[in-house]
Rosetta silent file (secondary structure, phi, psi, omega in degrees, C-alpha in Angstrom):
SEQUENCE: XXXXXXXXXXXXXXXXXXXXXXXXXXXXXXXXXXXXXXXXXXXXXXXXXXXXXXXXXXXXXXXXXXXXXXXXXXXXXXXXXXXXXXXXXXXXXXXXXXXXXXXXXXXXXXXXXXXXXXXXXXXXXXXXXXXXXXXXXXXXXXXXXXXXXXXXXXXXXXXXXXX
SCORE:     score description
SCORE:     0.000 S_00000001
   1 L     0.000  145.327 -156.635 -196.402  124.128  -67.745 S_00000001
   2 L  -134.203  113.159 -175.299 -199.421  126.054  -68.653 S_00000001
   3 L  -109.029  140.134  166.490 -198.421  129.239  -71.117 S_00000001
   4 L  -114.833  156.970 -151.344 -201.347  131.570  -71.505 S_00000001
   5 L  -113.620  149.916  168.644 -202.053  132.865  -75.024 S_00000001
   6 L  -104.117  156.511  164.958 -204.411  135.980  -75.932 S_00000001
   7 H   -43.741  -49.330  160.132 -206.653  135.019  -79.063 S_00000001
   8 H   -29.195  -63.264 -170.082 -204.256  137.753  -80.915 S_00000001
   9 H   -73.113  -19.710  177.279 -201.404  135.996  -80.077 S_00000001
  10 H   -82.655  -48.892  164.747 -202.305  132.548  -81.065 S_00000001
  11 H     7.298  -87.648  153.283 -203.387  133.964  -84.464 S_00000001
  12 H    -4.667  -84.146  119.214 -199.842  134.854  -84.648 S_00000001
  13 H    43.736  -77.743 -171.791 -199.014  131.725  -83.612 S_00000001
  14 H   -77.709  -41.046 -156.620 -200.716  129.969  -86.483 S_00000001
  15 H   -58.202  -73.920 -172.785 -198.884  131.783  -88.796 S_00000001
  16 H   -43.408  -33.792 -165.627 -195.322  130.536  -87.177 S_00000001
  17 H   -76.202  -11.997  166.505 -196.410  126.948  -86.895 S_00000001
  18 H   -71.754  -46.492 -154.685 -197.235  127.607  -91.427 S_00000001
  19 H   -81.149  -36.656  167.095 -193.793  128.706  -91.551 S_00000001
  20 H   -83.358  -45.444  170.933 -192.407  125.688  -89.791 S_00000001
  21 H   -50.070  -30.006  145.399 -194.484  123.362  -91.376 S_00000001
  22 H   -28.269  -49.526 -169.365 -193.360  124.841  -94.400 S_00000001
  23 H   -71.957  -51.853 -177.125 -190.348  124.862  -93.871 S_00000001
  24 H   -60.143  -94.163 -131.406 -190.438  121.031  -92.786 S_00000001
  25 H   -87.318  -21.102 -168.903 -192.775  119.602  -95.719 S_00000001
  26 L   -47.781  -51.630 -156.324 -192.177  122.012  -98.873 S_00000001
  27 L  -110.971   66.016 -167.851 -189.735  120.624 -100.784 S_00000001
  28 L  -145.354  112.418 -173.769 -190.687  116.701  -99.369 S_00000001
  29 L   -94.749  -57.021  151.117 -190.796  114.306 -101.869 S_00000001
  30 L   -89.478  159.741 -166.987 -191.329  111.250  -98.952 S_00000001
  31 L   -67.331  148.205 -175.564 -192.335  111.186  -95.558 S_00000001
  32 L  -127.367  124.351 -170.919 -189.335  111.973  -93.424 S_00000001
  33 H   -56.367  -40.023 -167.743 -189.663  110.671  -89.699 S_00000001
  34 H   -66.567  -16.100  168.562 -187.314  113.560  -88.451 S_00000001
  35 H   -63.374  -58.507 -136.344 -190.308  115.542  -88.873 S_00000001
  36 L   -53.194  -32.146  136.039 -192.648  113.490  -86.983 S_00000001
  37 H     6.006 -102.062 -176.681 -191.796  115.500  -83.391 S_00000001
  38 H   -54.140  -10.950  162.235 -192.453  118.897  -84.829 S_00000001
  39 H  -100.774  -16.317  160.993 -195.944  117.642  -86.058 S_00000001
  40 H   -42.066  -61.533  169.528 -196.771  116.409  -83.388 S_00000001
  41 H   -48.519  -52.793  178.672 -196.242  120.067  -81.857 S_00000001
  42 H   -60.505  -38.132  176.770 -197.601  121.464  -84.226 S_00000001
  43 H   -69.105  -38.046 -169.371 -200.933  119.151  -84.194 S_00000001
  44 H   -63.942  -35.729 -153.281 -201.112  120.164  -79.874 S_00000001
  45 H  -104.686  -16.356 -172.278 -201.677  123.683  -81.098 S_00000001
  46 L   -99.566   15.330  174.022 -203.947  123.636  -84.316 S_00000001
  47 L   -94.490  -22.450 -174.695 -206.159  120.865  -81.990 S_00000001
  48 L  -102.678   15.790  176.945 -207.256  124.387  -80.061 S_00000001
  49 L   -62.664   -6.195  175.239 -208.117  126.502  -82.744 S_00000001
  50 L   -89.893  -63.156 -160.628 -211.476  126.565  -82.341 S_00000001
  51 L   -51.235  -30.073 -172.138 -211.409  126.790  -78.571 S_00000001
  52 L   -99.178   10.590  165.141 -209.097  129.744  -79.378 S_00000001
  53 L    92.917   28.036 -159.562 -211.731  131.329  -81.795 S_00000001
  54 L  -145.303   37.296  151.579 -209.925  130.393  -85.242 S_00000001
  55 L   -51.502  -24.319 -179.163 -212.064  127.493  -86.092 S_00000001
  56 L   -81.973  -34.159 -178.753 -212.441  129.005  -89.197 S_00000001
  57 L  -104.314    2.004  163.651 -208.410  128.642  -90.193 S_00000001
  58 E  -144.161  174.053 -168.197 -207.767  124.930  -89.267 S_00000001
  59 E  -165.644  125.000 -172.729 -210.096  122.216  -89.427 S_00000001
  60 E   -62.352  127.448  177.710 -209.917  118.555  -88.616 S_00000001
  61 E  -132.017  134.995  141.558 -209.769  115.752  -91.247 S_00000001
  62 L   -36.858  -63.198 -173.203 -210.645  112.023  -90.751 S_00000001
  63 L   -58.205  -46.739  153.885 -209.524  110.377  -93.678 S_00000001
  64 L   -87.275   15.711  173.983 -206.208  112.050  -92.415 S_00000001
  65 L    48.740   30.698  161.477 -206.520  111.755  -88.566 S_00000001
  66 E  -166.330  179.555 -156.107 -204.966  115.309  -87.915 S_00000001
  67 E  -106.629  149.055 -178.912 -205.984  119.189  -88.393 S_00000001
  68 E  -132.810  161.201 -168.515 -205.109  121.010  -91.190 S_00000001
  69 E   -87.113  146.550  173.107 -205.056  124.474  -91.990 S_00000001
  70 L   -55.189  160.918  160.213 -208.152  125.783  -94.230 S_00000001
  71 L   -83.113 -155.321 -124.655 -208.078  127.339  -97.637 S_00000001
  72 L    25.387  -62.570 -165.926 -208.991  130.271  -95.982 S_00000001
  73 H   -79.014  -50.716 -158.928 -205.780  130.531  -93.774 S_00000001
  74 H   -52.912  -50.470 -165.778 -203.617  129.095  -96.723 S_00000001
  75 H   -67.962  -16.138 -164.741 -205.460  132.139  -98.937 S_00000001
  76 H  -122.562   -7.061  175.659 -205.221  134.632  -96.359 S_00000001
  77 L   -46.660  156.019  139.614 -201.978  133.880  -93.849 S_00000001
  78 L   -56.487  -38.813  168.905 -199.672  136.175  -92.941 S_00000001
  79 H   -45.473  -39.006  168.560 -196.650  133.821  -93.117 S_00000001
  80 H   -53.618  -72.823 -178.663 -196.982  133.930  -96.764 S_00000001
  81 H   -17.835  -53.517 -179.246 -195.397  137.275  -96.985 S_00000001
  82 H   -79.607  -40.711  167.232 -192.398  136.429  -94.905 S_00000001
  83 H   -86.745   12.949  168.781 -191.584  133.197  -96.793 S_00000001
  84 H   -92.385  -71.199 -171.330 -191.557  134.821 -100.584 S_00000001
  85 H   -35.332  -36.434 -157.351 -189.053  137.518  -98.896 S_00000001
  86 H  -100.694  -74.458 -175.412 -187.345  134.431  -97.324 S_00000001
  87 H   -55.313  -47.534  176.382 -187.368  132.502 -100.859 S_00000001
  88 H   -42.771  -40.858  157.942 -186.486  135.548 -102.597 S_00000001
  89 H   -79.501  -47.422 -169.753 -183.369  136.320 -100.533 S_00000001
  90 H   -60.835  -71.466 -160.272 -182.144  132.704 -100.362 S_00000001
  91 H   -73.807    3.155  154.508 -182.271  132.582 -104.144 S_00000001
  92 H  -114.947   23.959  164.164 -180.239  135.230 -104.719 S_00000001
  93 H   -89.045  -82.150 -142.360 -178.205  134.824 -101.927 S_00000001
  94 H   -53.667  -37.015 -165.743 -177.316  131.197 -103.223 S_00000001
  95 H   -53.702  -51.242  178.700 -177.353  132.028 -106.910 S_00000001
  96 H   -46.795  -51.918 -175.504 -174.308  134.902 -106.117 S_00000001
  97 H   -73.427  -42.277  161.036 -172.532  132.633 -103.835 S_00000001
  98 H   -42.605  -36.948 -179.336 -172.506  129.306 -106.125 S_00000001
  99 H   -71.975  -37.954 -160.930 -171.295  131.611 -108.818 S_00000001
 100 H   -58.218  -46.662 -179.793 -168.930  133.234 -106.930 S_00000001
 101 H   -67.642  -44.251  157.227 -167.481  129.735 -105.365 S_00000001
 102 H   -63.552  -19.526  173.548 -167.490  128.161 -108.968 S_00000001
 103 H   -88.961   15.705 -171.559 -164.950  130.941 -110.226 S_00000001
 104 H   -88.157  -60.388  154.846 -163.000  130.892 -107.432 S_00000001
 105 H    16.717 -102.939  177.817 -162.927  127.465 -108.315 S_00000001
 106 H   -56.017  -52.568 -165.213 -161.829  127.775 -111.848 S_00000001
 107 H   -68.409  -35.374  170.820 -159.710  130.676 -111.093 S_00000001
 108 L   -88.093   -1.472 -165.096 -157.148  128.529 -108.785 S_00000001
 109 L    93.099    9.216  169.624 -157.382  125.043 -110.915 S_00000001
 110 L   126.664  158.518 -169.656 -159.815  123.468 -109.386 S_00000001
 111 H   -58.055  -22.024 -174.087 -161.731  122.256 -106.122 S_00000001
 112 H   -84.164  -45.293  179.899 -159.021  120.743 -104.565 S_00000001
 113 H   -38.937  -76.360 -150.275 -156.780  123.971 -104.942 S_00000001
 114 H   -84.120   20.262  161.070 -159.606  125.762 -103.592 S_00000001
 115 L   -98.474   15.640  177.128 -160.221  123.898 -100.845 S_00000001
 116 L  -106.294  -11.175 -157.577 -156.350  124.759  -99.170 S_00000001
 117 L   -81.112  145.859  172.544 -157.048  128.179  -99.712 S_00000001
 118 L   -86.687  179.604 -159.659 -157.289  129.973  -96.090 S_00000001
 119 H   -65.165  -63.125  165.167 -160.163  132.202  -94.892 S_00000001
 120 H   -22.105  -58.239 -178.481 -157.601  135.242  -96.349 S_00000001
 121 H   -65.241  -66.508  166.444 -156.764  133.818  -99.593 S_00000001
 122 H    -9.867  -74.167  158.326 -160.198  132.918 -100.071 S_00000001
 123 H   -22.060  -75.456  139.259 -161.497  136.613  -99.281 S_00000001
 124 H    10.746  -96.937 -162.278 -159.148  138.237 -101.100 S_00000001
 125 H   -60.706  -54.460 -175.482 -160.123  136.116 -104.631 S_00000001
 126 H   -94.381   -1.561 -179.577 -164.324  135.871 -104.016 S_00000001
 127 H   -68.779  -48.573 -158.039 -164.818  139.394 -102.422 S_00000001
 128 H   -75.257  -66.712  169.208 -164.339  141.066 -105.973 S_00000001
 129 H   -56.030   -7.339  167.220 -166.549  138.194 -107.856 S_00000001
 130 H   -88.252  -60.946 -162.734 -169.243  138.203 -105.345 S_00000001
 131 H   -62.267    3.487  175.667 -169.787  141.874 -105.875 S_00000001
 132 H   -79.111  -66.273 -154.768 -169.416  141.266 -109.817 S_00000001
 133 H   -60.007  -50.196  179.341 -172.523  139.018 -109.324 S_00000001
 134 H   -58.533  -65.730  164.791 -174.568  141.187 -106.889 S_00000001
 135 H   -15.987  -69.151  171.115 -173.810  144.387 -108.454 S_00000001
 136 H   -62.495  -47.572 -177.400 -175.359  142.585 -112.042 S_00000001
 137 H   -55.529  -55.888  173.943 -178.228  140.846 -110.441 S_00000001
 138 H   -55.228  -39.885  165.156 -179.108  144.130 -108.692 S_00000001
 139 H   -29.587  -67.711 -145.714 -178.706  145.891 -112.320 S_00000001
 140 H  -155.639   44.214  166.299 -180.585  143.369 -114.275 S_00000001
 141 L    40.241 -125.316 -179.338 -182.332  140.256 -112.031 S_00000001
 142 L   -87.208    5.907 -140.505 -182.014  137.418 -114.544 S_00000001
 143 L   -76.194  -43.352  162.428 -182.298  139.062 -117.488 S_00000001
 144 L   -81.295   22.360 -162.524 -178.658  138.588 -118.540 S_00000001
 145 L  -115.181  140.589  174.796 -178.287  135.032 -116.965 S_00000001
 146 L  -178.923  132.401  177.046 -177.709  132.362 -119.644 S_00000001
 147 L   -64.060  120.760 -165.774 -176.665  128.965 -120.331 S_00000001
 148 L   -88.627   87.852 -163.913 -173.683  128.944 -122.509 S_00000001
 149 L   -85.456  158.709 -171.700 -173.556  125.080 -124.413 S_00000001
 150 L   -79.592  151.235  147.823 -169.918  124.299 -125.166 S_00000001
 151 L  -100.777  143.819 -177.036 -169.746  123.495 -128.838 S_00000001
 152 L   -91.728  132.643  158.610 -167.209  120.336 -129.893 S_00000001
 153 L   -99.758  153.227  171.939 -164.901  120.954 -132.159 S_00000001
 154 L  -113.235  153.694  163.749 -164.270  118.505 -134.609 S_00000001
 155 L   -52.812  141.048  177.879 -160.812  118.000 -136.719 S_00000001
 156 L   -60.885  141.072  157.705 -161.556  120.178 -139.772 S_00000001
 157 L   -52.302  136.360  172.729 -162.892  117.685 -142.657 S_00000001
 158 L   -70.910  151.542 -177.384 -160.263  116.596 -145.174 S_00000001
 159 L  -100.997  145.235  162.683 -161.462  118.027 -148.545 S_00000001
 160 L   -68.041  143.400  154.419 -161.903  114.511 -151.142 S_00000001
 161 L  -125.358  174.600 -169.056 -159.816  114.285 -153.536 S_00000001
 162 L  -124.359  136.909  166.814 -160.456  112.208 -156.661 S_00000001
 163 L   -92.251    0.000    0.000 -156.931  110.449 -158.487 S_00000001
């Protein structure tokens, strides 16, 4: 199958295959073979960039036997934009819902309670505490987020006495 591309569109293009490659390698502490596919794919299409007039945003390395994108594209993609909106949402998507899901938690006794609870029950109990969380977080970002250490109590000291 032969897809034809305008220079415009592969541009475009590069940008999606930084976003999957992103996606794939960001957080990658070791290599993970489930990748190894998608770079392949990825390698078929940054092998034409010159041919497609964008020699200038990936460029071919020896010592690592496959093409990589320039500092140029990394300083100047497009892609960047869409994954800080994309991190930005995620982390306050997650932060609201982890909170919400530990008081739910706490509020029934515990994980095992709240894992019988039905889709209803469920609702019902984290609809009011998600919008506690969102509601501050829209207010006042992190500003008001803070680790609380428990302090141990000890038995009160006996006061010495002297006979």
């Amino acid at each position: 199958m032969n897809v034809d591309i305008s220079k415009e569109e592969y541009s475009k293009l590069l940008d999606l295959l930084h976003m999957a490659s992103w996606v794939l390698h960001a957080h990658e502490n070791e290599k993970d073979p489930r990748t190894e596919p998608y770079d392949a794919i990825i390698q078929k299409f940054y092998a034409i960039a010159k041919d497609m007039g964008q020699g200038h945003m990936v460029t071919y390395h020896p010592d690592a036997q496959k093409y990589m994108p320039t500092i140029e594209f990394e300083n100047t993609a497009g892609s960047w934009e869409f994954i800080d909106e994309f991190m930005d949402d995620t982390f306050w998507d997650e932060l609201v819902h982890r909170l919400a899901e530990r008081d739910v938690e706490r509020s029934v006794g515990g994980l095992d309670k709240s894992e019988k609870l039905n889709m209803t029950e469920r609702f019902t109990i984290e609809a009011p505490v998600l919008q506690k969380y969102i509601q501050e977080f829209d207010e006042h970002g992190i500003e008001r987020l803070e680790i609380v250490e428990q302090v141990l109590r000890t038995p009160a000291a006996r006061p010495l006495t002297h006979d």
